[in-house]
N, C-alpha and C positions, 0 to 999 in steps of 0.2 A: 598367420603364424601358428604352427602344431604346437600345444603344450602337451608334454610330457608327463602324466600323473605321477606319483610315485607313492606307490602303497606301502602301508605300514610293514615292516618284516614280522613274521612270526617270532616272536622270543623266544626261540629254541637253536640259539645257534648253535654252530660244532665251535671247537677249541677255536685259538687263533693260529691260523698259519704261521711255518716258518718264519723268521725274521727273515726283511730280503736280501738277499746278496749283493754285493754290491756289482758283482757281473751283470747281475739284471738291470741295475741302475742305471749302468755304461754302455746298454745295448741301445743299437737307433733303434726312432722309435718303431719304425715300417717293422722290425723283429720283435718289440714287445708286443704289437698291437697283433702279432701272427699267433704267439705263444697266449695269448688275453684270447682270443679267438678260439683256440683248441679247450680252454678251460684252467687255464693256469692263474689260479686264486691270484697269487703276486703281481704277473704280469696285469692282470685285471685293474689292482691298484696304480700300477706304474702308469698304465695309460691314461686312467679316471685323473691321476694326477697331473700328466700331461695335459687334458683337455681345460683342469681347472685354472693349472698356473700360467700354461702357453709355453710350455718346456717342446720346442722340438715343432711344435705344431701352433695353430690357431688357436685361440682359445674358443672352449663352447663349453658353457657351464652346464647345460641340459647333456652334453655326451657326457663328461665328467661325473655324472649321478647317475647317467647308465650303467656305467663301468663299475662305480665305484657301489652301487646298487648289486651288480653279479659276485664280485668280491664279498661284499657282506652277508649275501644269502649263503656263501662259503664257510663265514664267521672267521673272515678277518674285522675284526673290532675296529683296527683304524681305518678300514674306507666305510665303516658304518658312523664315524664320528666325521669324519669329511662329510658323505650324503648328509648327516644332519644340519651339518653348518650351511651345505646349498637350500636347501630345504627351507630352512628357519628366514632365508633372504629371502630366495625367491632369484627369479635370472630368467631372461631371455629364454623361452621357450620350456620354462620352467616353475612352474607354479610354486607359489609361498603356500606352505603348510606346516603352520607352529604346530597342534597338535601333534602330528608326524614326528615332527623333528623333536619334540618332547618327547618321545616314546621311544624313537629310538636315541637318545642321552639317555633317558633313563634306562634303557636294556647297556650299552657300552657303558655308564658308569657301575652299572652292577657286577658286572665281569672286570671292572679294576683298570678301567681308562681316567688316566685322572685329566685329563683336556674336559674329557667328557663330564665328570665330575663337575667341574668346576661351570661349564655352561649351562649344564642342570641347575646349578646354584642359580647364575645369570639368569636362568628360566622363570624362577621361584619367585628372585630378587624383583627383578621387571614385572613377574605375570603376563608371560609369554608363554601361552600354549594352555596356561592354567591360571588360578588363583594365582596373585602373589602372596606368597608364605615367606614372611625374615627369618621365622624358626628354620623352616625347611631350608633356606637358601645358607644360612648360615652351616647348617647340619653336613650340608655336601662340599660347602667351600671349607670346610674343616678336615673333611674325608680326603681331598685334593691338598689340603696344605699339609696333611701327613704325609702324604707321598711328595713331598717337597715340589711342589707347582708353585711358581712366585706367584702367578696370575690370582691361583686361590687365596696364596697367603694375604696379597695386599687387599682382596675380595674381603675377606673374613675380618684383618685388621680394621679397612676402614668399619664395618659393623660393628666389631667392639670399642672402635675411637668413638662413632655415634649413638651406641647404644641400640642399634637398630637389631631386633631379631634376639637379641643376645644382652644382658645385662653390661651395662659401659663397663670396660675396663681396662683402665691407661697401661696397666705394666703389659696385659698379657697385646695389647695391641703394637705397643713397642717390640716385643720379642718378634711377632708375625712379620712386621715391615725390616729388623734384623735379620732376619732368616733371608727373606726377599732380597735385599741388599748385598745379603753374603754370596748370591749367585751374581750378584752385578745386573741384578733388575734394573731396567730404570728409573720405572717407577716405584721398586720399593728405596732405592738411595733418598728420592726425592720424601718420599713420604716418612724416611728415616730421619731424614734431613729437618724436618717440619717437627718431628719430635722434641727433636734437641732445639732446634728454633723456641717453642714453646713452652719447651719444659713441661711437657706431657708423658708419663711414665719415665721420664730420669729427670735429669736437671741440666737447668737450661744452660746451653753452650753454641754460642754464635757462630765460634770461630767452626765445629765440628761439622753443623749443617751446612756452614759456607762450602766446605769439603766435601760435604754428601751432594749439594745441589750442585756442584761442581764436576763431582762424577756422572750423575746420572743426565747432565746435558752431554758429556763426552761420549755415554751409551746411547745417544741419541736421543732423550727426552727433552723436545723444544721448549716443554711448558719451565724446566727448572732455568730458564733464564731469566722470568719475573722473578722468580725469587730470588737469584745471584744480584739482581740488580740491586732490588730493596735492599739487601743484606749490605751489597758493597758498597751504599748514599748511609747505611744509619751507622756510624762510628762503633767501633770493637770497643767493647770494655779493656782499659789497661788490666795488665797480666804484672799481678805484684812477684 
């Protein structure tokens, strides 16, 4: 089996391309992968995404980082934050390389990708590619929970629910997993849910997180059905 290396890019990209069209999106793929061919930054993405999801084609995670590899040398940001998520696994015919994949998160969250952002954190958080840093991880899941990423908010949340990286702090960890919620996260409903279960940064209301862990199984979180359960065997306080 050929593994495919995949070298660090220079951190010198150009802007990010166009946003794509949605005509591109809608073309089969034998016409993107013609227009990817001639040197068409987007099409390059469309195909890289193709290969990764199986849209249209087979899937091949090592063609997907080729493509989505020619794309980024372009400096489209988002097939440089796709290559790093193949990157950081590893795939069939496709080498694991954390440092890589750290470096380049770190180059896309510097340019204002906040996916990126927030698996920089993920980076930090685990010590993946690097030291784990809670400061650092907390610093970049904060950068992404400005830019409204739930991913980061509930990142960051649980760090100031535990204290990790960041001095504990029940109210402003409530606000994060609020925010989360307000997009119809799942897991921030669930974790909002846990709040008010608790009485962690507000006061405690059984009935509210029944509601939240209620939501967030409807958004598909399988884990909030332990807690619907628990919640629905231990008796509601009467409501004077």
């Amino acid at each position: 089996m050929r593994l495919i290396p995949v070298l660090a890019l220079a951190f010198v990209l150009g802007s990010t391309g166009p946003v794509l069209s949605q005509a591109l999106k809608e073309l089969p793929f034998d016409k993107q992968l013609t227009l990817a061919n001639v040197g068409d930054v987007d099409a390059q993405f469309e195909v890289g995404l193709a290969y990764e999801t199986g849209k249209n084609v087979k899937v091949d995670e090592a063609e997907a980082a080729r493509w989505f590899r020619q794309a980024a040398l372009q400096g489209n940001v988002e097939a440089q934050y796709h290559l790093a998520r193949l990157v950081a696994r590893g795939a069939r015919g496709l080498k694991q390389d954390l440092a890589t994949a750290l470096k380049l998160y770190q180059d896309a969250a510097s340019r204002g990708h906040p996916q990126a952002m927030n698996a920089l954190g993920q980076a930090y958080q685990q010590g993946k590619g690097t030291e784990a840093d809670l400061a650092k991880a907390a610093e970049w899941y904060g950068k992404a929970a400005d830019l409204r990423l739930a991913d980061a908010q509930n990142n960051l949340g649980m760090l100031y629910l535990e204290g990790k990286g960041v001095t504990r702090d029940l109210a402003r960890a409530f606000k994060l997993f609020e925010s989360a919620a307000a997009q119809n996260d799942p897991w921030g409903l669930n974790n909002l849910g846990g709040m008010y279960e608790m009485g962690w940064g507000t006061t405690v209301d059984a009935t509210r997180a029944l509601e939240l862990y209620r939501q967030s199984l409807a958004q598909g979180n399988g884990k909030a059905q332990q807690n619907i359960e628990r919640l629905e065997a231990t008796p509601l306080p009467a409501v004077n």
